[in-house]
C-alpha positions as CSV (number, residue, x, y, z in Angstrom):
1,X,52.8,121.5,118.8
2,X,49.3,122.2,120.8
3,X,46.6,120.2,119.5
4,X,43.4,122.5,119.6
5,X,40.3,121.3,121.0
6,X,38.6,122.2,117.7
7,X,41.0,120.1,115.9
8,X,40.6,117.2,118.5
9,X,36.9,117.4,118.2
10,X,37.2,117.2,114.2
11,X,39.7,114.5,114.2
12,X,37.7,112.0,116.8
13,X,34.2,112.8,114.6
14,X,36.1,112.3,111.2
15,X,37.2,108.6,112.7
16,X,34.2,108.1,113.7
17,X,32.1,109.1,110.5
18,X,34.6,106.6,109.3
19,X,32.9,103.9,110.6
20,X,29.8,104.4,109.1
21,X,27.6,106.9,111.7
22,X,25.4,109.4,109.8
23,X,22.3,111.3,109.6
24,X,22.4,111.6,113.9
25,X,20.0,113.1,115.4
26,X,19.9,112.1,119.2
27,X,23.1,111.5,121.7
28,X,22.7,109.2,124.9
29,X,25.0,109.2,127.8
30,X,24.1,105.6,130.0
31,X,24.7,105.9,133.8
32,X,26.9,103.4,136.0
33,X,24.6,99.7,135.5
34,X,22.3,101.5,132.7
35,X,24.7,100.6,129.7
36,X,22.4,97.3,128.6
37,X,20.2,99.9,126.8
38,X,22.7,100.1,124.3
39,X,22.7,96.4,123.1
40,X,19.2,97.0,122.0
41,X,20.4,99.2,119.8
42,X,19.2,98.1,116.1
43,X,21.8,97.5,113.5
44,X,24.5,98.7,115.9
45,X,28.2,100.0,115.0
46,X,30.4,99.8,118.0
47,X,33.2,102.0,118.2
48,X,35.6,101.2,121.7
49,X,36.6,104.9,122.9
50,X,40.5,103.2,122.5
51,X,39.8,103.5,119.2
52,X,39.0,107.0,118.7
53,X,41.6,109.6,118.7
54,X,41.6,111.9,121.4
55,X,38.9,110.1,123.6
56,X,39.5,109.6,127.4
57,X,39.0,105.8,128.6
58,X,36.4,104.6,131.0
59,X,37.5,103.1,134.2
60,X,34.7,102.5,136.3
61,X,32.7,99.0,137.0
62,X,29.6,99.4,135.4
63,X,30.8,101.2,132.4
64,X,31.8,99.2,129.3
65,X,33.7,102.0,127.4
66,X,32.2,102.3,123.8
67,X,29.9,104.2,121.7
68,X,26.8,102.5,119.7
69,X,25.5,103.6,116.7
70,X,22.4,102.5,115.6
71,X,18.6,102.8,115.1
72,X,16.8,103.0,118.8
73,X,13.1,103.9,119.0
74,X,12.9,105.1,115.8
75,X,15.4,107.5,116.0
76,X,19.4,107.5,115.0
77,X,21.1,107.6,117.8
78,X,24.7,107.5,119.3
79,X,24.8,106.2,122.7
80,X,28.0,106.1,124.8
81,X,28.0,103.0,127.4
82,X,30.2,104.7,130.1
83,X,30.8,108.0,130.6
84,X,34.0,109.6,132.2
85,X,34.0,111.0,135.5
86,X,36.1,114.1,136.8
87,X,36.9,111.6,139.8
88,X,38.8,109.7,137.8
89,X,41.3,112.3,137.3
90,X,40.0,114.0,134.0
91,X,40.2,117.4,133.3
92,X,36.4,118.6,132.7
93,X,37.3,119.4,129.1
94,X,38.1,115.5,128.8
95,X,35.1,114.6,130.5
96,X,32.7,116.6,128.2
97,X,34.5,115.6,125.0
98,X,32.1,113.5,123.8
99,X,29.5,115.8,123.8
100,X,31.5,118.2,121.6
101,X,32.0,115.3,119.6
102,X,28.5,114.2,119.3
103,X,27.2,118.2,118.2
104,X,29.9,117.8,115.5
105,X,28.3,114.9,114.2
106,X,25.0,116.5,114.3
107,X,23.0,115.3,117.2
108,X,20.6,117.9,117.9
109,X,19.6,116.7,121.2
110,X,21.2,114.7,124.4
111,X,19.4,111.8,126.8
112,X,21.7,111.9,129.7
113,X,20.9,109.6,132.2
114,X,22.5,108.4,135.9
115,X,22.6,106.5,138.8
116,X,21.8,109.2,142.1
117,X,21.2,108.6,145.7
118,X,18.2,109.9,146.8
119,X,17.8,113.0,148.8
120,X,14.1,113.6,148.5
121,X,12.6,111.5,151.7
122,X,9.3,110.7,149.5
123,X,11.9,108.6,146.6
124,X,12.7,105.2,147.2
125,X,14.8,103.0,145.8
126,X,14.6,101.9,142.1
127,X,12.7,104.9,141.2
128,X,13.1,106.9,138.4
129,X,13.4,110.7,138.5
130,X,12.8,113.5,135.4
131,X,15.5,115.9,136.4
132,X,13.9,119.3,136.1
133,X,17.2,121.1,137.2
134,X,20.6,121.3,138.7
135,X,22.8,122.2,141.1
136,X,26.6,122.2,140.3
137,X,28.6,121.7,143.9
138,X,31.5,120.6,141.9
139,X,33.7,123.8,142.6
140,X,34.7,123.3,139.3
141,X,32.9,124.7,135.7
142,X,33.8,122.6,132.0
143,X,33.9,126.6,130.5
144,X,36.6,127.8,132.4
145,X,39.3,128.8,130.0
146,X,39.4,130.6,126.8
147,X,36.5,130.2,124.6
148,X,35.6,129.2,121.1
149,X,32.6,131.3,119.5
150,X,32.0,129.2,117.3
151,X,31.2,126.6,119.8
152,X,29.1,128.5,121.9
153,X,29.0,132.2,123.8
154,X,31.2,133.2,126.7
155,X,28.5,133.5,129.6
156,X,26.0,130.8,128.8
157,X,22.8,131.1,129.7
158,X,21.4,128.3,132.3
159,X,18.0,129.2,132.9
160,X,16.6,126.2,131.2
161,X,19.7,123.2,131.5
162,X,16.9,120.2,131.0
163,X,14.5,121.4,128.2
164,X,10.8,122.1,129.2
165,X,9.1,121.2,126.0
166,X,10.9,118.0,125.8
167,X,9.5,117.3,130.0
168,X,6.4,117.8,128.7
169,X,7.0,115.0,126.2
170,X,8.8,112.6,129.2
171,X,5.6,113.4,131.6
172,X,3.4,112.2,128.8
173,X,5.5,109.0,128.0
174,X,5.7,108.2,131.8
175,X,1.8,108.5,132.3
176,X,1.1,106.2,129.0
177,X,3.5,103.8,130.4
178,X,1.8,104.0,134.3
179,X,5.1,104.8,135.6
180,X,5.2,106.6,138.8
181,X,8.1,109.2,137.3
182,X,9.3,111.7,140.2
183,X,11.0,114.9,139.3
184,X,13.0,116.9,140.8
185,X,16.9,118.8,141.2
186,X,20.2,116.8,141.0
187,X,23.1,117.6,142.5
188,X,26.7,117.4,141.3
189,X,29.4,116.5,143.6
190,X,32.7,115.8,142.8
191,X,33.6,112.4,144.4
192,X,34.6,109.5,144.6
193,X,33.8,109.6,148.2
194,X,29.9,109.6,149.1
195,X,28.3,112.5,151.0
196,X,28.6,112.7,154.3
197,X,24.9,112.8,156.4
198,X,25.9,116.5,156.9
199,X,26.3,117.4,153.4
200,X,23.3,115.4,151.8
201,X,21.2,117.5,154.5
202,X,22.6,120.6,153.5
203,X,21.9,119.3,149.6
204,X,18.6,118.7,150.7
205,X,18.0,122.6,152.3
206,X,19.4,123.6,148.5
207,X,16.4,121.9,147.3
208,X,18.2,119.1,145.8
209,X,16.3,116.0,145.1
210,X,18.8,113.6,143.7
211,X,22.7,113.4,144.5
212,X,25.7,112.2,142.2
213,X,28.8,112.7,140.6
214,X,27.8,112.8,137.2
215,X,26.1,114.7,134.5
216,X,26.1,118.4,135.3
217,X,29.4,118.9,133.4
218,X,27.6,117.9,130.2
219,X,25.1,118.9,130.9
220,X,26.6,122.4,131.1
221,X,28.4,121.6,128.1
222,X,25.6,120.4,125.8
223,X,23.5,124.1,126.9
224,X,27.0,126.2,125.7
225,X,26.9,123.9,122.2
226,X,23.3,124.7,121.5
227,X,22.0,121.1,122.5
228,X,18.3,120.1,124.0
229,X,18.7,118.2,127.1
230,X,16.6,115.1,128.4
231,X,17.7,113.7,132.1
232,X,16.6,110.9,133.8
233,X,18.2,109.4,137.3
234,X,17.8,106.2,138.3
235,X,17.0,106.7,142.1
236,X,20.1,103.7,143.4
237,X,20.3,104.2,146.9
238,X,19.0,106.4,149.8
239,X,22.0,109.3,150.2
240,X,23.9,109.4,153.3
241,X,22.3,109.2,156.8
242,X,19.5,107.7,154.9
243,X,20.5,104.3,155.2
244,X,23.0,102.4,157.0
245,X,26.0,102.5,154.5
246,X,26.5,103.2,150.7
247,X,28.6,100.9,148.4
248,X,28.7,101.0,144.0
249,X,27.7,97.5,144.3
250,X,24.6,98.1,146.0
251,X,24.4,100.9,142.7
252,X,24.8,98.4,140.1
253,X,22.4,95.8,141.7
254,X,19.6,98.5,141.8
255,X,19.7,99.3,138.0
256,X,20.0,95.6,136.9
257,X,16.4,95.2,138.5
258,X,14.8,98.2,137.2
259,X,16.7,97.5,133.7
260,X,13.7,96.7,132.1
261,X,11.4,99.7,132.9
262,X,14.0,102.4,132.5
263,X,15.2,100.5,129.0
264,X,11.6,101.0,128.3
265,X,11.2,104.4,129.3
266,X,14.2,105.9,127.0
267,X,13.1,103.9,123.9
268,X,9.3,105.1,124.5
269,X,11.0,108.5,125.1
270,X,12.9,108.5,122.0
271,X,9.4,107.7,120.0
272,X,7.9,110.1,120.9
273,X,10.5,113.0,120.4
C-alpha cells in the first residue's frame, strides 16, 4: 500500500510532537560547516532524522543529521543541523520533507541559511550575504507532480521567495551589529560537481550573486506551504575561475572562522522577528 505524502508528513510530526516540541514558531535549515548554531540552542531536544519516520539521512561532511528543539533568541525554534541535498540522490520531495514537516508543526516562518561561492566580484570570502532572490538552474522543480490543496495552490506564486518585510528587519540587525551584510541573488545548481568558469560567468550575466546547490528547493517549498522566508549565505569560496581551485574542505574551514559572527547574526535576527 502507497503511503501518502500527507500521511508521511503527519506521521514524522506526530513522532516528533512525541518528544516534547511545541508551541513552534520559527524553522532553521544550517548550511554545510554552519550546524554549531544549533548547540546553542537553550534547553535543547535532539531528535536524529534515523529516528523519525519517513525522514531521509544526511550524508555529507559538515552535516550532523538531527533536528534541535529548543529556545534560540527568544524564540521557539526547530533547527535542522544538515539538510539533504538532491545530489545525494534524493528525490526533491525527500529533500523538502522537512519543511512540510516543520509547517505541520506550526512554524510560521523559515531561516534557511548556506554555504555559496561567490559570483559577485565585490564579495570576498567569509562574507555574509541577505539573499534578496533566486535563481533555480536546477532543471528540476519540488512541485512537479500531483498537488495537495490543502498544502498549497497549483501554480505558486514566486514573486517574493525571501520576504521583504522580514529584509527590512535583517538590514536593521546587520547595521546594529556593524556588519558589512551584502545582498544579493543565489543560484541553485544541482551538483555535486562545481561550476565550471564558463557557467559561473554565465550565472553572473543572470545576475546571480551567490552560487550553490542548496536551498532553492525549500525555498520553493516553504512559498507553496504559506511560509515567510529568511536567507542568509555564508560567502565560502570565490566560484570557479575566481580562484585557483575549489574543494568542501576549503567550505568547511571558511565557516568555522566566521562561526562566531554569523551564530550571532541568526540569534540577533531571531530577536528581533
Amino acid at each position: 500500500m502507497t503511503v501518502s505524502l500527507q500521511e508521511k508528513i503527519t506521521a514524522a510530526a506526530s513522532f516528533i510532537k512525541q518528544q516534547g516540541v511545541k508551541d513552534l514558531e520559527i524553522g532553521l535549515i544550517l548550511g554545510s560547516g554552519l550546524g554549531e548554531l544549533g548547540d546553542e540552542i537553550e534547553n535543547p531536544v535532539i531528535i536524529s532524522y534515523g529516528d523519525i519516520p519517513h525522514f531521509p539521512v544526511s550524508t555529507v561532511a559538515g552535516h550532523a543529521g538531527q533536528l534541535v528543539y529548543g529556545v534560540l533568541g527568544g524564540k521557539q525554534v526547530l533547527a535542522m543541523q544538515g539538510r539533504f541535498h538532491y545530489y545525494e540522490g534524493y528525490t526533491l520531495q525527500e529533500v523538502t520533507f522537512p519543511v512540510r514537516v516543520m509547517k505541520e508543526l506550526g512554524v510560521h516562518s523559515l531561516i534557511v541559511t548556506n554555504a555559496a561561492g561567490g559570483i559577485n566580484t565585490s564579495f570576498t570570502q567569509g562574507e555574509l550575504m541577505m539573499i534578496t532572490d533566486q535563481i533555480n538552474y536546477t532543471g528540476v522543480n519540488p512541485l512537479i507532480g500531483p498537488n495537495d490543496e490543502a498544502m498549497g495552490v497549483r501554480f505558486t506564486d514566486m514573486s517574493e521567495p525571501y520576504d521583504k518585510a522580514y529584509q527590512e528587519t535583517v538590514r536593521k540587525v546587520a547595521g546594529e551589529m556593524d556588519l558589512d551584510l551584502k545582498e544579493g541573488v543565489y543560484i541553485g545548481f544541482s551538483g555535486p560537481t562545481y561550476e565550471t568558469p564558463a557557467e559561473i560567468k554565465m550565472a553572473r550575466l543572470l545576475g546571480a550573486d551567490a552560487v550553490g546547490m542548496s536551498t532553492v528547493p525549500e525555498v520553493i517549498v516553504a512559498k507553496h506551504a504559506g511560509l515567510r522566508v529568511i536567507g542568509v549565505s555564508c560567502i565560502t569560496n570565490l566560484a570557479a575561475g575566481m580562484q585557483a581551485a575549489l574543494n568542501h574542505e576549503e567550505v568547511v574551514e571558511t565557516t568555522q572562522r566566521v562561526k562566531t559572527t554569523f551564530k550571532a547574526f541568526i540569534k540577533n535576527i531571531l530577536a528581533a522577528l
